[in-house]
N, C-alpha and C positions, 0 to 999 in steps of 0.2 A: 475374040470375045471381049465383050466391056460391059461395064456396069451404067446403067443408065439410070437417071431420076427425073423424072416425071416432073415437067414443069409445074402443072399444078399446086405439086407436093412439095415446094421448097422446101417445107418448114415439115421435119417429122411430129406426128401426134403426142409421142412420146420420147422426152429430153433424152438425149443421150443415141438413141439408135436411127437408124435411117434405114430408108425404101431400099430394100434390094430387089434390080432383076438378074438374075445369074443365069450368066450362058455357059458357067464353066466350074469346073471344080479349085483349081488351084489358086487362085482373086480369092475365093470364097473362105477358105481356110485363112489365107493371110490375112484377110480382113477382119474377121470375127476374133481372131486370139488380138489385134491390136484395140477392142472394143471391151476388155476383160478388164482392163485396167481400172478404167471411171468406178465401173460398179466396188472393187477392191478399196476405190480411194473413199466412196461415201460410207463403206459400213465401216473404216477406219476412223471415220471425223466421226459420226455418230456414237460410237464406241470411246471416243476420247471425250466427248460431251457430255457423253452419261458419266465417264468419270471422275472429270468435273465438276458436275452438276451432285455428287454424290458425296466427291471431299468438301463443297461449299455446304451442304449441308450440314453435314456432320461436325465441322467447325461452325457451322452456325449454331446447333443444337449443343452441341459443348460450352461454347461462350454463351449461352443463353443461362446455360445449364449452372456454370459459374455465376453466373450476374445475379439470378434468382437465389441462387443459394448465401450470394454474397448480402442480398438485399432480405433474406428471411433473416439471418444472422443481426444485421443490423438492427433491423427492426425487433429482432427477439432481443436484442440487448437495449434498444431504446426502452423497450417496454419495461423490463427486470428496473431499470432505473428507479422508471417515472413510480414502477407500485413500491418501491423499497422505500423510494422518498414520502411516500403519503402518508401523514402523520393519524392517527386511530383515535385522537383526544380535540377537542375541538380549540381550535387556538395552538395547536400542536408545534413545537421548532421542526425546520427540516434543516437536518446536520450534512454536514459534510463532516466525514471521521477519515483521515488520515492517520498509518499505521492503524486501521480498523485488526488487522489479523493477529499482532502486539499483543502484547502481557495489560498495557494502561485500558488500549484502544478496543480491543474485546470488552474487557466488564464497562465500558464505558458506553460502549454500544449498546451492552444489551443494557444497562441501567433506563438509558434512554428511549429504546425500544420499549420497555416492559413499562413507562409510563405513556405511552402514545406517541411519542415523536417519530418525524419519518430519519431513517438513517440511513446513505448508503456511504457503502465503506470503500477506502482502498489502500491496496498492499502490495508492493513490489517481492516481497514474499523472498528474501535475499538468505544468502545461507549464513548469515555472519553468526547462528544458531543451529538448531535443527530444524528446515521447512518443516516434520511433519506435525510438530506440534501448532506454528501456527496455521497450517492447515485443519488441524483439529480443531482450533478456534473458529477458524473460517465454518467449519463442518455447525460448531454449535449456532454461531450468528444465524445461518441460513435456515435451521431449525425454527427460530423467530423471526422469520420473512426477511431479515438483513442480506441484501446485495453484497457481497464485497467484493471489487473492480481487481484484478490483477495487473495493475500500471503504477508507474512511476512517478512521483511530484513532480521530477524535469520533464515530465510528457507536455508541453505546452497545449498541443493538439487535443490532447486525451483531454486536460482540463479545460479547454474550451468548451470542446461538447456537452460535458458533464454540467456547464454554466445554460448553456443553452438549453439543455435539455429540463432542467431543474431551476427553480429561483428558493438557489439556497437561502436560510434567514441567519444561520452559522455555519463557520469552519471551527471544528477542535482538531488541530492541528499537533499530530503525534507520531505523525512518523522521523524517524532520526536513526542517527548512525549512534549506535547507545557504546556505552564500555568505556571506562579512560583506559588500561594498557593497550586493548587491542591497537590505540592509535600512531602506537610506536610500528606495529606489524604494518598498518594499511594506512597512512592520513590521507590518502585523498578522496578515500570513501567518507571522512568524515566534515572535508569540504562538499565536496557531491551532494549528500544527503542535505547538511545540517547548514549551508550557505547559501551555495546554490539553487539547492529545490528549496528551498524558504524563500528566495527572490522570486522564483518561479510560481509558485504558489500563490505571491501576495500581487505577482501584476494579472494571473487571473482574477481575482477578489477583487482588485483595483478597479479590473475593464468591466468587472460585471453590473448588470442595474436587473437589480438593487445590489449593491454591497452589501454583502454577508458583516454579519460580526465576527472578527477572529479571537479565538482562545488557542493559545498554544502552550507548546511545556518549555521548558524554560528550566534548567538545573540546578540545584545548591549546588553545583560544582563552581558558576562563576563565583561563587565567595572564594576560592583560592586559597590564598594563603593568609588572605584575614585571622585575626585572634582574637578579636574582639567574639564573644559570646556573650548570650545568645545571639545568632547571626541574625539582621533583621534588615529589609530593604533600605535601608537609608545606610548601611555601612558601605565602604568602598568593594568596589570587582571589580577592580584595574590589575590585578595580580593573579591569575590564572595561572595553575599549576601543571594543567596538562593542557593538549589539543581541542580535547572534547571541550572542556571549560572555555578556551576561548572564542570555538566557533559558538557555542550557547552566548556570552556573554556578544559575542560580534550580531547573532540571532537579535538580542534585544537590542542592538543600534540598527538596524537595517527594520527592524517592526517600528521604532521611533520614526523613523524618515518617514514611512508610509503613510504613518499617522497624519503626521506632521503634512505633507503635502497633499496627499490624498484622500485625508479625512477617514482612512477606514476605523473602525472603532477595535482598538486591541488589548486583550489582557493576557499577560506572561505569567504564568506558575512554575514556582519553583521547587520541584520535586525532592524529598531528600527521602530517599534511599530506600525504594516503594516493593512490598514483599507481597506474598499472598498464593492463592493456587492459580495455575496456570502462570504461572512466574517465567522467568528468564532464566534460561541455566548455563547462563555464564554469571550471574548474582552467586554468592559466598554461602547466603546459606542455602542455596538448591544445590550448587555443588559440593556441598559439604554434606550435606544428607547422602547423595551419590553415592560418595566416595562412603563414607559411614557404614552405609549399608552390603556394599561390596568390600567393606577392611581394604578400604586404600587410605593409605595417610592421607589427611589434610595440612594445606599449608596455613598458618596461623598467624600472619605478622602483627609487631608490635614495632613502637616508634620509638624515639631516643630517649635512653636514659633506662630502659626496657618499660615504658610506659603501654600500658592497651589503648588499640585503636579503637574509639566508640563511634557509634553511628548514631541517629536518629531516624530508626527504622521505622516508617509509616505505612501503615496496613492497605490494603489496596481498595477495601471498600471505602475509607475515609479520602484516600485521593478520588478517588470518584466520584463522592458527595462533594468535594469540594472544586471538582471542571463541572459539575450540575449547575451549581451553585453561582460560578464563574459562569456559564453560557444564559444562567436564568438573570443576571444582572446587567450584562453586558447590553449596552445602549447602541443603536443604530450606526452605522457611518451615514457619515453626511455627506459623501462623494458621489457625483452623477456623471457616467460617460467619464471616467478617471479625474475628474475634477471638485479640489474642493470645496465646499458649501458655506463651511461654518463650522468651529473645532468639533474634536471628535475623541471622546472617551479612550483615553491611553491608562493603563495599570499594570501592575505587576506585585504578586502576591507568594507569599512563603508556605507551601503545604508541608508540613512536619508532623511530628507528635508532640514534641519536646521533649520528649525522655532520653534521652541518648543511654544506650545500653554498650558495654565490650561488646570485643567479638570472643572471647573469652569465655562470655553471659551466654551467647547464643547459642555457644557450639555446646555447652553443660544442657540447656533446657530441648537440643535436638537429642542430647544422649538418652537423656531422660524419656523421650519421646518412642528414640525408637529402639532401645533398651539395647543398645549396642554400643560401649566404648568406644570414643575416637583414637585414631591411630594421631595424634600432633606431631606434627614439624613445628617447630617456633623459630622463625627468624626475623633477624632485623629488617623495618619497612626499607624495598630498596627505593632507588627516585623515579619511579615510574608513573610519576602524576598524581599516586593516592594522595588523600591528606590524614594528616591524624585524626580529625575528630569533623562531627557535624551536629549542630544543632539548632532547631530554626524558634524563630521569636514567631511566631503565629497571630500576633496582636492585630494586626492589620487585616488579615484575613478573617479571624473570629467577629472584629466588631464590622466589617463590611461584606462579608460574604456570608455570615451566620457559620464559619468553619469550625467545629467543633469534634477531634479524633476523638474514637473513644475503645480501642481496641489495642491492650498492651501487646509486648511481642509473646509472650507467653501463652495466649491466648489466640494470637496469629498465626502464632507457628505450630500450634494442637492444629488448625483448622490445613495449613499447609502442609503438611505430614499427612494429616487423613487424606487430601486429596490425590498427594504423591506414591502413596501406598495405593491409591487405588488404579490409578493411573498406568502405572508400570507396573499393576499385576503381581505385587506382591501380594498371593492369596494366602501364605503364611499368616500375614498380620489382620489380614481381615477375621471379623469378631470381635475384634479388640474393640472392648467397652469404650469410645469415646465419648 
């Protein structure tokens, strides 16, 4: 018996099988199990196809799925920008507020906010404190349409976008590594912050067109160890007594250079020893309230000779009036594409009070306040950077800024007590007739 194919018929109709004429059973068997194979081999390639074809999808709809979600994200935060910055007043500033989340950069925010300007904020939100307080700040800005960005002044990236995205017309420039002790625990945080991201900060400003105006804070700490009083911008700060003071005072030779080459237009304020609600509670009198109110001793130093250390405590709404005052004076830079024009408005101004009060004075009018005895420790100032005393000459600032405090500390700290009593839920003291 044999299997014959039909001349005709070379080519079978359908791939894969052929013409049989069968004269016999046993060809017929062995032939048909060796034709089982092919059919095995195509629904296994079809089968891996679809598999294929099933993971490339799926990782296509994935990465899709990320890219759209990446690009809604973007685009939700371009937008948050652009309306934060759009000023409600006509002729309106659009700020850039660094340390927007801050004890300064909150009421400065919203000061500015609540007259039309557009403001969006940013804050690296660091725990050298308790985050949640200035996220509680954050909480109140965004209550008045304030953005505030959670990024770093060393973000170069971050603040390009931010240039791009906006044509800022200022920077009030307030974020910083704050505290003289802590800089015995951490100083590289207070190069990082208060060198560093200042260089960072001012070659975005630099590259941008138009160049913003910068106002930034600036300490009574570079007075040092000066003794000349009242302390007034024309005295020496060549003698920094701590860390913090000298990156502040290093702050204003690195904003001089800018100036100087760059054209940007800058003015430095010098902060002396800024109170009020929503404060810092690494500052003497929040933590002295604290402790006061829980009967924990406070510590109380004084200087040599057993002399009181005096401050020139400045209320917070009068440093505010006076970075207003500062961003509503401030003249243009005259730099285009990082180069300069033609000089460009350089200053630096003292916000105080002039009263200089103990600390002695202060911790009596919190007793007073919050009708609780303080537990005192009294010991000698040790060398930790403090200085004995501060007091600023304001003359320069009053006749060219219109600067004018007008809130004693007695009167400051009735207002920061109410706030702090309400704040931390002391429902005891609520009622209380202030």
């Amino acid at each position: 018996m044999r299997a014959l194919v039909d001349d005709d018929d070379s080519f079978p109709s359908t791939p894969g099988k052929t013409k049989i004429i069968d004269r016999g059973g046993s060809h017929h068997h062995r032939h048909r199990h060796s034709l089982v194979f092919p059919r095995h081999l195509l629904w296994t390639l079809l089968f891996l196809a679809f598999l294929a074809s099933y993971l490339s999808l799926r990782s296509f709809l994935h990465t899709s799925s990320r890219y759209l979600s990446s690009s809604f994200a973007t685009l939700s935060f371009d937008n948050r920008v652009r309306a934060s910055a759009e000023p409600t007043r006509p002729d309106g500033l659009v700020v850039l507020v660094t340390g927007a989340a801050g004890f300064v950069g909150s009421h400065a925010s919203l000061a500015l906010a609540k007259r039309g300007d557009g403001i969006v904020g940013l804050d690296n939100f660091n725990s050298y404190y308790d985050p949640s307080l200035k996220k509680a700040r954050r909480s109140l800005l965004s209550s008045q349409g304030i953005f505030v960005i959670e990024g770093d002044i060393n973000d170069a990236k971050l603040l390009k976008r931010l240039f791009d995205l906006v044509s800022f017309t200022h920077v009030l420039h307030l974020a910083a590594q704050a505290g003289v002790r802590y800089a015995i625990q951490n100083p590289d945080s207070y190069v990082h912050s208060n060198v560093a991201g200042l260089v960072t900060l001012l070659e975005a400003c630099k590259n941008a067109n138009p160049q913003p105006a910068v106002v930034w804070a600036s300490s009574s700490s570079v007075y040092g160890l000066n003794d000349e009083v009242p302390f007034s911008e024309v005295h020496r700060t060549d003698q920094p007594a701590s860390l913090y003071a000298a990156t502040k005072k290093t702050g204003e030779a690195i904003t001089h250079v800018y100036n100087h080459i760059y054209g940007l237009s800058i003015t430095g304020l010098r902060f002396f020893t800024v109170y009020g609600p929503w404060g810092r509670p690494d500052m003497a009198y929040f933590s002295f309230t604290r402790n006061i109110l829980q009967k924990k001793p406070i510590t109380v130093y004084r200087g040599k000779d057993h002399v009181d250390l005096a401050r020139d405590f400045t209320y917070i709404d009068d440093i505010v009036k006076g970075c207003v005052a500062a961003l509503d004076t401030a003249e243009k830079s005259t730099g285009i594409g990082g180069i300069k024009m033609g000089p460009a408005q350089y200053r630096i101004y003292n916000l105080g009070n002039t009263s200089p009060v103990t600390v002695p004075t202060l911790v009596s009018i919190l007793e007073n306040y919050l009708k609780v005895k303080a537990k005192k420790h009294v010991i000698e100032m040790p060398g930790n950077g403090d200085v004995p005393f501060t007091h600023a000459n304001i003359t320069l600032a009053r006749v060219e800024l219109g600067y004018k405090p007008k809130t004693n500390l007695e009167e400051g700290l009735k207002k920061f007590v109410k706030w702090y009593l309400s704040y931390y839920g002391y429902s005891s003291r609520k009622g209380r007739n202030w």
